[in-house]
C-alpha positions in Angstrom: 0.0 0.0 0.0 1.2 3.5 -0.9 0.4 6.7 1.4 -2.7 8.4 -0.2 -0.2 11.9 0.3 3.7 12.2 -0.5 5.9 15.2 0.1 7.3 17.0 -2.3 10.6 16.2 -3.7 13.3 18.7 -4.4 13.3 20.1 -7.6 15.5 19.0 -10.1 16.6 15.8 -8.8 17.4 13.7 -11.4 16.0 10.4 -12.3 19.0 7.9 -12.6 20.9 8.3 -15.9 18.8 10.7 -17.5 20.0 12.7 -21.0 18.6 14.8 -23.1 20.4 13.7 -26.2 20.9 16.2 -29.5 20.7 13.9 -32.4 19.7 16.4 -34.7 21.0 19.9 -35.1 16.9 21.2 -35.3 16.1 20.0 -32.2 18.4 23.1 -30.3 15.8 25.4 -30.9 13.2 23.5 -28.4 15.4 22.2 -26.3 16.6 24.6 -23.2 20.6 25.0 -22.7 20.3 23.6 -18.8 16.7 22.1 -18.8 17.4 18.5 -16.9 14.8 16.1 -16.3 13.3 17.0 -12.7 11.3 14.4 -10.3 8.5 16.0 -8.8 7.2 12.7 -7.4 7.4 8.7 -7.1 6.5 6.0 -5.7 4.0 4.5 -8.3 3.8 0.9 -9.4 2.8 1.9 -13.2 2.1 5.6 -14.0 0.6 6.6 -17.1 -2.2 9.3 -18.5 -0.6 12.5 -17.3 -3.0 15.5 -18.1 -2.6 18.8 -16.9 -5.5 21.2 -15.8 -4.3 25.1 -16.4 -7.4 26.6 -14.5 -6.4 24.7 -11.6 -2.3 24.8 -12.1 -2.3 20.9 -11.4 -1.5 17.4 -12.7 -3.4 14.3 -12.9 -2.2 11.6 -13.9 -3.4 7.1 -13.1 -1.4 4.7 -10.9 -3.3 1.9 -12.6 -2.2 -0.9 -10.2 -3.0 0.8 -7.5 -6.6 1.5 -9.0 -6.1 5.2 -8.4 -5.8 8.6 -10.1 -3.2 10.9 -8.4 -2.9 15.1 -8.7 0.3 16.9 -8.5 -0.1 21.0 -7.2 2.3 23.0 -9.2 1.7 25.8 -6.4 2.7 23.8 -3.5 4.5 21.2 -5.1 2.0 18.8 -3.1 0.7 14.9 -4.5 -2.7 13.6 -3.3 -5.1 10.9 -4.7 -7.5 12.6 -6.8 -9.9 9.5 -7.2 -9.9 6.2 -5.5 -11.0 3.6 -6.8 -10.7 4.9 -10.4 -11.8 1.4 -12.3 -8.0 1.0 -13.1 -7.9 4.5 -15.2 -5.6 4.4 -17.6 -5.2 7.0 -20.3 -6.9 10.6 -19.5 -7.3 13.9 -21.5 -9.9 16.7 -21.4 -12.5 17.4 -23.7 -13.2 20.6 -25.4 -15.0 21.9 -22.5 -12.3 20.9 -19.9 -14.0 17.7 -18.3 -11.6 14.8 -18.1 -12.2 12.4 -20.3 -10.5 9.1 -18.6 -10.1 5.2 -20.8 -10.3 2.8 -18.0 -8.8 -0.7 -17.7 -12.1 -1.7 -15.8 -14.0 -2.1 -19.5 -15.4 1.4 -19.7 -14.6 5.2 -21.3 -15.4 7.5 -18.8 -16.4 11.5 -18.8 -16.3 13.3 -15.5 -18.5 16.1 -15.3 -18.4 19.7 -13.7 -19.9 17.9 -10.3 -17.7 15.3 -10.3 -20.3 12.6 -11.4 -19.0 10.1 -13.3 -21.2 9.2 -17.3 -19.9 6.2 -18.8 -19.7 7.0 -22.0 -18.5 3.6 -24.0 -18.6 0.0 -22.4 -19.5 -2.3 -25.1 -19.6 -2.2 -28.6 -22.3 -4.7 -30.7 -23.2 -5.7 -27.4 -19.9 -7.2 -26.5 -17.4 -6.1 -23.7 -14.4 -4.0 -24.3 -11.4 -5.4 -23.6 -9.0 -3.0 -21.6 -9.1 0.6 -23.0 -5.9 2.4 -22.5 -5.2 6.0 -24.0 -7.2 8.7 -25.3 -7.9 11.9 -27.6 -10.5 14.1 -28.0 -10.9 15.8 -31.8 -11.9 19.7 -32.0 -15.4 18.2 -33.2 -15.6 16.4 -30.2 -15.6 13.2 -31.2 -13.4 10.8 -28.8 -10.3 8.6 -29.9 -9.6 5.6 -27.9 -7.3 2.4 -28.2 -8.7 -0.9 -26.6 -5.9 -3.0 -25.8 -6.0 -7.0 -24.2 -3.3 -5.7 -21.6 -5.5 -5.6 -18.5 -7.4 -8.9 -18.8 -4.6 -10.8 -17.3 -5.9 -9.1 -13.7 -2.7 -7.8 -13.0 -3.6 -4.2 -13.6 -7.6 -4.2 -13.0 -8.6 -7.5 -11.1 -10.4 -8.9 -13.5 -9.7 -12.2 -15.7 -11.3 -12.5 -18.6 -12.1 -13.4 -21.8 -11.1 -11.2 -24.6 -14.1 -10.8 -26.5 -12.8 -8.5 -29.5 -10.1 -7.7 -31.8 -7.6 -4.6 -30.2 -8.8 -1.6 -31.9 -9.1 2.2 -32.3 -12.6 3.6 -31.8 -14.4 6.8 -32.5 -17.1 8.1 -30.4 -19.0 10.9 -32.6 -19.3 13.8 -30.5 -23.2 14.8 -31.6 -24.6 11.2 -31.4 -22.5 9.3 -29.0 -22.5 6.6 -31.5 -19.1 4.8 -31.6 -17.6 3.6 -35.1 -14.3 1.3 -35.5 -11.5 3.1 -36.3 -8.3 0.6 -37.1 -9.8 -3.2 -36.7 -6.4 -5.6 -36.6 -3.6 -3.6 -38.7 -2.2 -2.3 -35.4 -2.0 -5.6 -33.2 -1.6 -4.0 -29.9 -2.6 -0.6 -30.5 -1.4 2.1 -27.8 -0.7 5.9 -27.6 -3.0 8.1 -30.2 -1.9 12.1 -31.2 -3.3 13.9 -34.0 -1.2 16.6 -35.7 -2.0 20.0 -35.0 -4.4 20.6 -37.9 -5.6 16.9 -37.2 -5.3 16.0 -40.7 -2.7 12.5 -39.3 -3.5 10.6 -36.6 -0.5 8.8 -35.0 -0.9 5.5 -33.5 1.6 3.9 -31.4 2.0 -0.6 -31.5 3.1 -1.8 -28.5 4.6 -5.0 -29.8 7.7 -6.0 -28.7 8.0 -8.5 -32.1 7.1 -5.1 -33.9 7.3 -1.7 -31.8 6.2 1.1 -34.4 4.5 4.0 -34.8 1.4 4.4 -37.7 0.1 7.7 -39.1 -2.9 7.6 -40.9 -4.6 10.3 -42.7 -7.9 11.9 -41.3 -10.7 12.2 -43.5 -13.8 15.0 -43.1 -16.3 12.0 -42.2 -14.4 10.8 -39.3 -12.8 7.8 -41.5 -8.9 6.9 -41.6 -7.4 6.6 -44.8 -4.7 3.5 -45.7 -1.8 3.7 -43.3 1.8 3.6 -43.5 5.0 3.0 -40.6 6.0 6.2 -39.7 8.9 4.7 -37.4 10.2 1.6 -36.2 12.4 1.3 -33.1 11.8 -2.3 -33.0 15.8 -3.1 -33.1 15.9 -0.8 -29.5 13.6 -3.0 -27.8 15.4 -4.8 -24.7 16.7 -4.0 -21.4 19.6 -0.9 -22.2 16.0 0.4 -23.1 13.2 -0.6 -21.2 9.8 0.3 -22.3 7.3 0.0 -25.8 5.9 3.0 -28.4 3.0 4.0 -25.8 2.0 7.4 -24.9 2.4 10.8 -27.3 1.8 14.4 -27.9 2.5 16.2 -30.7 3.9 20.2 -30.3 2.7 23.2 -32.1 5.1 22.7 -34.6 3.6 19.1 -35.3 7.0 17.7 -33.5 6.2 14.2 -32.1 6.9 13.4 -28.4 6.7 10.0 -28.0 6.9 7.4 -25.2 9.3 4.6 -26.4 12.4 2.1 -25.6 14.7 4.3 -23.2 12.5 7.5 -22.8 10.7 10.0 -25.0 11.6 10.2 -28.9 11.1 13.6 -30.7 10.4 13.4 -34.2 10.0 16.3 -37.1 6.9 15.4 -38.8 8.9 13.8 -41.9 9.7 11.3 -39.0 13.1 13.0 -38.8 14.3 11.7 -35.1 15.4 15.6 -33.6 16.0 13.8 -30.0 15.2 11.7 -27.3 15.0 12.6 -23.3 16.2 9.3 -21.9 14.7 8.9 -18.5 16.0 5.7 -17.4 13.3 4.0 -17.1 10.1 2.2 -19.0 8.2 5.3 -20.0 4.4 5.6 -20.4 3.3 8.7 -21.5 3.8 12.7 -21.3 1.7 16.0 -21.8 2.3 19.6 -22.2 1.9 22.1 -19.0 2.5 24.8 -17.3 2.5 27.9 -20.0 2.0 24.7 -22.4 6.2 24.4 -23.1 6.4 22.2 -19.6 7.0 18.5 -21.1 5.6 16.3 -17.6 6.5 12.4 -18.1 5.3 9.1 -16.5 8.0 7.0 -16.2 7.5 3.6 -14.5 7.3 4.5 -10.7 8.1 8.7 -11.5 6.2 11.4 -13.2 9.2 13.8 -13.7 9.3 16.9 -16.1 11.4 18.5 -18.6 11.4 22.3 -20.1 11.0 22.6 -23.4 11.5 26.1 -25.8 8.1 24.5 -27.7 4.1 24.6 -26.7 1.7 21.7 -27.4 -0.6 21.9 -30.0 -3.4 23.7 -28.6 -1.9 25.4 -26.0 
């Protein structure tokens, strides 16, 4: 069991072996001469989803084994559970009209409004059970993006074991209707992380596949549909223990850079898949989100959510 409050940690303590590593002369101009990866907190058996609230200066972000959400205070430096049990939340974001918006290992897509009630807002699709979904997008016609992954059926991560009753695959929820569509049905085995660009003509799709760790893009068309697919990059050959972790969690910048979770830390690509950099955080790595003025970079890696400063925003911020 893990305290439901830790202190804060000093800033700029530095996770073990971290880099931020130039591997591209373009990536200078976002990266910050002395920005080093800090720890704000730890102590997390799997932390992934970070999202960051502006109105209320915070960070939330899931500790999926531990079946809770957790919220970092960027005032006080302060970390307290946010929401316990959360139904295993996994991947979280906020919708156009700032509620989050939360894909939950317990079966179900969640929204949670103003009040703090809960609407489920997916849980099966043609009348079968979802499998396990894991992260999460909203579209400026608010229509919701969502991977549905096998990876919490085991009941290691939401204490359930079960069937899987559908192929992994990326849904749509329509944001007028409700009315959920497939998306991707089997050409990304293990489908992960989701970003759109910033005019959300591409949609980026991370495979979690150890036999075949890649990232997708897809073009968007008006109706909602993807068009045909192609690998955008493959880091399958990094895959092992000098770099733990799996393409997972991503978010794309203003200038339709690509920050993406991966083996060894986060890898930023131009968008002609040009690798600029990677922040090497020593550990698997889950996910990350734009803060703060939008150019704070916050990670989830493994048992830390740490953060780096950046000279870039996130798209829409």
């Amino acid at each position: 069991m893990y305290p439901t409050a830790t202190p804060p940690l000093v800033l700029n303590e530095r996770v073990p072996d971290p880099a931020v590593k130039i591997l591209d002369p373009s990536f200078e101009k976002y990266k910050l001469p002395l920005a080093s990866v800090e720890r704000l907190s730890q102590g997390y058996s799997w932390a992934e989803g970070p999202v960051y609230f502006g109105d209320a200066r915070c960070l939330l972000w899931s500790d999926i084994p531990n079946n809770r959400i957790m919220r970092w205070d960027e005032e006080t430096g302060s970390t307290s559970v946010y929401r316990k049990p959360s139904n295993y939340a996994n991947g979280n974001t906020r919708d156009r009209q700032g509620r989050l918006v939360t894909a939950e290992h317990g079966r179900r897509v969640t929204r949670t409004e103003y009040d703090g009630r809960i609407t489920v807002l997916m849980e099966r699709f043609d009348g079968k059970r979802l499998n396990s979904p894991n992260d999460i997008v909203v579209k400026s016609d608010d229509s919701i993006w969502f991977t549905d992954m096998n990876a919490g059926l085991t009941g290691n991560w939401n204490g359930e074991v079960a069937e899987q009753e559908m192929p992994q695959r990326v849904y749509r929820i329509d944001g007028k209707t409700g009315q959920a569509a497939i998306v991707t049905d089997g050409v990304v085995k293990r489908p992960n992380g989701l970003a759109f660009s910033p005019d959300e003509k591409l949609l980026y799709v991370a495979n979690s596949d150890p036999v075949k760790a890649i990232w997708m893009v897809y073009p968007v068309q008006a109706d909602g549909t993807i068009g045909a697919g192609k690998v955008f990059k493959d880091v399958t050959s990094m895959v092992g223990d000098k770099n733990p972790g799996l393409p997972d969690g991503m978010r794309v910048d203003a200038k339709g850079n690509l920050f993406a979770s991966g083996p060894g830390g986060i890898h930023v690509y131009a968008p002609d898949g040009t690798l600029l950099g990677r922040i090497e955080t020593g550990q698997a790595t889950a996910n990350c989100a734009f803060g703060g003025d939008g150019s704070d970079l916050y990670i989830t890696a493994d048992m830390y959510i740490v953060r780096v400063k950046t000279k870039t925003k996130g798209a829409g911020l």
